[in-house]
C-alpha positions in Angstrom: 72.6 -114.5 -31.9 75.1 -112.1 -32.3 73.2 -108.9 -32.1 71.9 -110.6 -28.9 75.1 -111.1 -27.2 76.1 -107.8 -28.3 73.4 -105.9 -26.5 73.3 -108.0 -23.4 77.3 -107.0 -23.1 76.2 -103.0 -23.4 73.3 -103.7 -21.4 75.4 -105.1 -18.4 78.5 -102.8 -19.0 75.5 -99.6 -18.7 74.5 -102.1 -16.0 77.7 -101.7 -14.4 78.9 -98.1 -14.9 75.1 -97.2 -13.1 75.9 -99.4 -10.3 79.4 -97.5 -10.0 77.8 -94.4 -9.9 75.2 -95.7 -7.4 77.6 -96.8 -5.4 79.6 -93.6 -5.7 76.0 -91.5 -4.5 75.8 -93.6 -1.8 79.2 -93.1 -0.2 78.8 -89.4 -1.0 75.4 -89.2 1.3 76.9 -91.4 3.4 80.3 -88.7 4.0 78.0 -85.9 4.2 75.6 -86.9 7.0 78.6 -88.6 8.8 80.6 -84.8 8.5 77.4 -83.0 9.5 76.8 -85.4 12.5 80.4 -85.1 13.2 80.1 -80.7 13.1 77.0 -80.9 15.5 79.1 -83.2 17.8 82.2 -80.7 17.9 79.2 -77.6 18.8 78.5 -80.0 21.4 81.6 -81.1 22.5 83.1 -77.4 22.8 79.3 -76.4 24.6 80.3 -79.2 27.1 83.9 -77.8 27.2 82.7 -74.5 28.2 80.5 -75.6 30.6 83.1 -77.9 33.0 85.3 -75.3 32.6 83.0 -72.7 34.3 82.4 -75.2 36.8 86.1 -75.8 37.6 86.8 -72.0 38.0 84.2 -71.6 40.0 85.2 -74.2 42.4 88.8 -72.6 42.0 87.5 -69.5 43.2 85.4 -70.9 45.9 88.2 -73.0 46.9 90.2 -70.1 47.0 88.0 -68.2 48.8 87.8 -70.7 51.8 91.5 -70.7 52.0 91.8 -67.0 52.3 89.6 -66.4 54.1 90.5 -68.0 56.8 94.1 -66.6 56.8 92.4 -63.1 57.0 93.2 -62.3 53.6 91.6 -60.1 51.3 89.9 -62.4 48.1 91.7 -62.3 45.5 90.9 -61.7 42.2 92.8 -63.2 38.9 93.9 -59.7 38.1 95.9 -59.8 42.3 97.5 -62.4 41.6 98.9 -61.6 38.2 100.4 -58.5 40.0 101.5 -60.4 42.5 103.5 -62.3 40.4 104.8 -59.8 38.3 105.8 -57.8 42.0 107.6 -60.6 42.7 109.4 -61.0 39.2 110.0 -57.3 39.4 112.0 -58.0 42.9 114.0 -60.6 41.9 115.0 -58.7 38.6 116.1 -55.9 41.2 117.9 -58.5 43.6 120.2 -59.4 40.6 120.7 -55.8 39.4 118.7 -56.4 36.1 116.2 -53.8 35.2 113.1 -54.4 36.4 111.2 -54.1 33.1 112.1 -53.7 29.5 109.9 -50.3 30.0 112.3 -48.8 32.6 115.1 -50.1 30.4 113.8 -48.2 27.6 113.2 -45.3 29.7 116.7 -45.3 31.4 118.5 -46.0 27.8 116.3 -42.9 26.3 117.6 -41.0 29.2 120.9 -41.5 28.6 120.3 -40.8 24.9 119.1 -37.3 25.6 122.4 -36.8 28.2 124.6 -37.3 25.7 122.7 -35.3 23.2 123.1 -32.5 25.5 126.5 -33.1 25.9 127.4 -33.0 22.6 125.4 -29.8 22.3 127.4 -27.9 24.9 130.8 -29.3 22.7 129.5 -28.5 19.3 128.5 -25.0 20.8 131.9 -24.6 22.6 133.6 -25.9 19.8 131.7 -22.8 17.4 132.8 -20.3 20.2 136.2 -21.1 20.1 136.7 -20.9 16.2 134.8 -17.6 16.3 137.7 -16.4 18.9 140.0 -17.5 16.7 138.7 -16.2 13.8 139.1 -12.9 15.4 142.3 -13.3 16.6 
């Protein structure tokens, strides 16, 4: 009776580390096909994304369009009205006596830098004449 109990106590605790592992399978397939479903809903959902957002731009444009239009303006493209707005920024940078880009900043600062350069030039070069004069004297 022994021997009995001893193997019905293996047999259910292999019983129970297979239904572990069973369950463990299980939950694993289960993860997988719910992260692939969940990978060809995000293609989807960005596909669908891409789509509405054509369709608003396009009736942005065409909006656009019918407001121009009748205002006897030229269309404008994406690209206008950037440069619109940066004319306009550019303006009000002038108004307030700011420079009207960091590139003519640059520019005007370089400028500068190559004044005084020359400047110090014409001393260093006066400077040498004068202690050759000297020198002679």
């Amino acid at each position: 009776m022994a021997k009995s109990t001893k193997k019905s106590d293996r047999e259910a605790a292999r019983n129970l580390w297979l239904a572990g592992i069973g369950v463990y399978g299980k939950a694993m397939g289960e993860a997988t096909s719910a992260a692939m479903r969940m990978s060809e809903d995000a293609n989807k959902m960005f596909e669908d994304l891409v789509q509405k957002r054509q369709a608003l731009e396009d009736i942005a444009v065409e909006t656009g369009k019918n407001i121009i239009d009748p205002m006897g303006l030229r269309n404008l493209s994406a690209f206008d009205v950037a440069g619109d707005i940066d004319n306009r920024i550019k303006k009000m940078r002038q108004a307030f006596g700011l420079p009207s880009s960091y590139e003519d900043r640059i520019q005007e600062l370089e400028s500068e830098i190559k004044r005084l350069q020359d400047e110090l030039t014409n001393l260093e070069g006066k400077k040498t004449k004068n202690l050759k004069k000297k020198s002679r004297k």
